[in-house]
N, C-alpha and C positions, 0 to 999 in steps of 0.2 A: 157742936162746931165740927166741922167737915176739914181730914185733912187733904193739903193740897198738895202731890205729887210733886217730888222735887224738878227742877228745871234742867238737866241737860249742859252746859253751855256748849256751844255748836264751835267755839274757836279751835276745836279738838281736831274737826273735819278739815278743819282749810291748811294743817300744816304738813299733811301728806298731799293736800293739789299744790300748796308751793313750791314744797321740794321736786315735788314732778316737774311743774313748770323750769325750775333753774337747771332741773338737769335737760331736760328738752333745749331749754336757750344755750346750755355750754357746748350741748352735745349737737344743737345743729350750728354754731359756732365753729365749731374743730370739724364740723363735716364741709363749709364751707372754703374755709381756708384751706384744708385738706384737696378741696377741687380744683382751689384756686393754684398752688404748687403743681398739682399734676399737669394744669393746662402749661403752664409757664415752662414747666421742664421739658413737656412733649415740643411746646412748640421752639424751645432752645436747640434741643435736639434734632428736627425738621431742618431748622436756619444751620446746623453744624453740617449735618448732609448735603444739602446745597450748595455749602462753602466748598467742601471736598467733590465736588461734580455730581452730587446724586441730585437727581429731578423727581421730587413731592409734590403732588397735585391732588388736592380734594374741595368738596363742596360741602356746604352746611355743618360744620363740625357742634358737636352739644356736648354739656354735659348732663346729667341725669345721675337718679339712683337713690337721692337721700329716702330714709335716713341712712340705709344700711349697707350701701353700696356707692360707690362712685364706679359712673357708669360715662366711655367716651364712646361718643359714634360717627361715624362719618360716612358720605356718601361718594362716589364717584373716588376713590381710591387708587393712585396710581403712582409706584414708587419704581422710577426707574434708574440702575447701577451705571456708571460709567461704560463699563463694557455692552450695554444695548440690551440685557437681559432687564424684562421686567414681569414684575405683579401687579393686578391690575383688581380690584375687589367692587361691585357695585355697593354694597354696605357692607360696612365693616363696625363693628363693637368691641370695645376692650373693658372690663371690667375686673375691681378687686373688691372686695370687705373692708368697709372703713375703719375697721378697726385693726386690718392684716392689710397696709396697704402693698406689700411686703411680694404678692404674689396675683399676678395678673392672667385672665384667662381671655384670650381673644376668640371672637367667630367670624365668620362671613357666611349668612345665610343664605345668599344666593350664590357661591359660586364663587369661580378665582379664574386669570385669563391670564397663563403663562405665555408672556412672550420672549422666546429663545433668538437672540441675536444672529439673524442673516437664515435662521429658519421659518420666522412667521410662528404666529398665532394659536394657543391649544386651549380651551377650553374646560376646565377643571369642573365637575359637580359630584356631588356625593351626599349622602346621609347624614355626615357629619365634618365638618371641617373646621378645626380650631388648632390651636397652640394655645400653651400655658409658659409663663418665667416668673422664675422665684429665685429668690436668694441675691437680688439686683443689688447688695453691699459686698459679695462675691466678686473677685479678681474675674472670673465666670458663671452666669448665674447659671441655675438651670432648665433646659428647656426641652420641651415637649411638644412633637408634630403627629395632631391625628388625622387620618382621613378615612372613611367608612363608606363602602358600595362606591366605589370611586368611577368615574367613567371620565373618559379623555378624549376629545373631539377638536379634529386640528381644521381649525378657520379655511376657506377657499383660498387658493396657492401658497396655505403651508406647506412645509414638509411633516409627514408622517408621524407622529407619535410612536416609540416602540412599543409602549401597551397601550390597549384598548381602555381595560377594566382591570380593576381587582378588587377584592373584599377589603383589604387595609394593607393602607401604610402608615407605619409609624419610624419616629426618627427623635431620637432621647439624645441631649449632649448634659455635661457636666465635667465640673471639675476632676480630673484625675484623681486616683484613691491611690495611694502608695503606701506601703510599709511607712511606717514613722522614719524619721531619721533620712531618708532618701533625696540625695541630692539632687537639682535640677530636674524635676516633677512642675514646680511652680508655675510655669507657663503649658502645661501640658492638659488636653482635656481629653476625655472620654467619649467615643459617641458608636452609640448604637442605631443600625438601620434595620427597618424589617419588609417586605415585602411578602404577601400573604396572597395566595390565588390569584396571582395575575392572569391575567390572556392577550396575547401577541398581536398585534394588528393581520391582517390579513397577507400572509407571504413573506410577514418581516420573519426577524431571525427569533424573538423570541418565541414563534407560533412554531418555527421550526426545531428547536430546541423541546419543545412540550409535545411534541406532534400533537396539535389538538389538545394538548391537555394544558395544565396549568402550572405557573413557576410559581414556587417558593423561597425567598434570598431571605438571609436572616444574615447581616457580619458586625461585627464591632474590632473598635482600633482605634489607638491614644493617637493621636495629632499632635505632636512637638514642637514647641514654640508656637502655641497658637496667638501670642502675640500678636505675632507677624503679621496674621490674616489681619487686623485693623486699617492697614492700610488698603485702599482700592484704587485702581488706574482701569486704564481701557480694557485690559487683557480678564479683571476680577479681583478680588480679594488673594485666589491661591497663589496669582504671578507673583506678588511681595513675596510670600512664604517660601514659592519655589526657588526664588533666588538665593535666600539668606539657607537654602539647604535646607529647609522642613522635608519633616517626613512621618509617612504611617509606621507604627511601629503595634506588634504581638494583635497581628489582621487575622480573625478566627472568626470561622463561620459557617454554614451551610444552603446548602442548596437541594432543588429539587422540582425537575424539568419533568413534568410525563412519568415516564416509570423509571428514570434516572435519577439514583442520589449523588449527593459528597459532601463531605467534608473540607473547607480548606483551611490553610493554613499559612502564613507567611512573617518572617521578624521584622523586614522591612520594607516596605515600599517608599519610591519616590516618585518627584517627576523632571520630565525635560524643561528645557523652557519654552515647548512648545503648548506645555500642558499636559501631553501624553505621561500617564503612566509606567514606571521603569522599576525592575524585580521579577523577581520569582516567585507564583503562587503553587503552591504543594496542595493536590485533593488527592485524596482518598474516594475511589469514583464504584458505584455498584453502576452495573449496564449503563455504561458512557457511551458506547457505543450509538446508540438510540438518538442520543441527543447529538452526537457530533454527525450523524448521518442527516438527521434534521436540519442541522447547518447546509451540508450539501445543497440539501435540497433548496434550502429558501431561495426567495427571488428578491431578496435584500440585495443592492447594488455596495452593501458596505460589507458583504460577506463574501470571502474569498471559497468560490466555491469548490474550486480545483485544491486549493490547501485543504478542503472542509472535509472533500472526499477522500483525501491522501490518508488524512489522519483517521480518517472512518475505518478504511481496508487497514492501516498499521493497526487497528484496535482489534478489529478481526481476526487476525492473524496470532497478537499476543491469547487472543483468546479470555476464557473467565469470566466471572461474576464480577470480581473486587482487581482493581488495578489501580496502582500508586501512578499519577500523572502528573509534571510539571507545567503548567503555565507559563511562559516566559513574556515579557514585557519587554521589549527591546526594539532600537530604531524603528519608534513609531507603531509596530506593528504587535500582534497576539500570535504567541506561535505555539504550537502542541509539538513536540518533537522539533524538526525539521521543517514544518508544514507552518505556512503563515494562512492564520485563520481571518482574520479581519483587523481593522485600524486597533492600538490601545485606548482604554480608553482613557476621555480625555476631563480634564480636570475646569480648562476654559477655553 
């Protein structure tokens, strides 16, 4: 008698496909709903804009990404501010981890079309262009702007872009970091800008400043009562702010025009209610001279060429490598000494 190989039973195999299957059905479950919220809260947030005068317009909006992503995209992009400044994106994508809804990273693969209110039209492209935010259960989340091989091209009867080109900009905000215990911080944020090999337009001021060569801007500065900015009228976000007495506060940074360094440095800045800029900037300047002769020269109609020179020949004269120089911000204008160099700048 021949024995017969025991049998198996096979119900052993189907209780790891079920448990798969239940977690597939919970988990594309919670990834739906999960899409379904994002669309509801963007599009709340859209109709809140609106309400407060901003103008949101796009085409074909999707969503996308299961399982692992929730992915939004839209075409024909164009969000524009009370004050007449807009952005303008042919596609645009926002995406997070469904399982980190927590932190979103946007692109726009073709391109961005800044329009500057009673300037006209500039034309943004670059190698990379995105922003990231996280921490959206933050009084401030934070946020992240990059842009790579950047290039700036201003539409037929714009006015002029001041750079051309640069390798990157980036611009990081977040909540202010204080000592422990430190009062009235709460409404205060953090934000760093950077500016990395840029190139001037042809005759503007910042070609003149580099003579031909290349700026580098690196500053950071707490924003006070950034509250305030929530509010927007015709003038921008900053008008609210500027009225209720916001201000930049411990403004540290650097620069580097051509074969000109510095250092600056300032505790306060504010602004008028014109927008302009008001304070004293402290550099610490190696051969300024270079760059302030440069000013001279430019064929910028916003640079005061007679001031540009004035202050050229006083640097001359002090002489040296290294010289401590104040910036002054005052009625409207930028002035080096005595010498009014060009407008302050302006905020809106």
């Amino acid at each position: 008698m021949t024995d017969t190989p025991p049998r198996h039973k096979r119900s052993g195999l189907f209780a790891p496909i079920g448990l798969f299957l239940i977690v597939l059905i919970a988990w594309s479950v919670w990834w739906f709903v999960l899409a379904g919220q994002v669309r509801e809260r963007l599009d709340a947030r859209i109709e809140s804009l609106r309400a407060t005068g901003w103008d949101v317009a796009y085409s074909g909006m999707n969503t996308s990404g299961w399982p692992f992503r929730v992915r939004i995209g839209a075409e024909n992009v164009r969000v524009t501010a009370p004050s007449g400044h807009a952005l303008a994106a042919p596609d645009l994508a926002a995406e997070a981890n469904a399982w980190n809804p927590d932190r979103w990273v946007m692109v726009s693969g073709d391109g961005l079309v800044l329009t500057r209110a009673g300037k006209g039209d500039v034309a943004i492209n670059g190698r990379v262009i995105r922003a990231s935010v996280s921490g959206l259960t933050q009084a401030w989340p934070n946020v992240a702007v990059e842009l790579a091989d950047v290039r700036f091209t201003s539409h037929r009867d714009a006015e002029v872009f001041p750079i051309s080109q640069a390798e990157r900009i980036e611009a990081y905000l977040r909540p202010h970091l204080a000592p422990a215990g430190t009062e009235g911080v709460e409404n205060s944020v953090d934000v760093l800008f950077r500016l990395i090999d840029a190139e001037g337009r042809p005759g503007g001021p910042v070609e003149g400043m580099a003579r031909n060569g290349k700026l580098t801007l690196q500053i950071e500065t707490v924003i006070e009562d950034a509250d305030r900015l929530q509010g927007a009228d015709a003038a921008g976000v900053f008008s609210a702010w500027t009225r209720a007495g916001g201000r930049f506060t411990n403004v540290r940074g650097e620069v580097s025009a051509g074969e000109s360094r510095a250092t600056l440095a300032s505790e306060v800045l504010s602004a008028r209610p014109d927008g302009r800029l008001e304070g004293t900037l402290s550099l610490n300047a190696q051969r300024p001279m270079a760059a302030i002769a440069g000013l001279a020269g430019s064929r910028d109609g916003a640079v005061d060429r007679a001031g540009a020179a004035g202050a050229a020949a006083a640097s001359t004269v002090e002489g040296g490598e290294d010289v401590d120089i104040a910036i002054v911000f005052r009625d409207g204008r930028t002035f080096l000494g005595p010498f009014a160099l060009a407008p302050a700048p302006k905020l809106f």
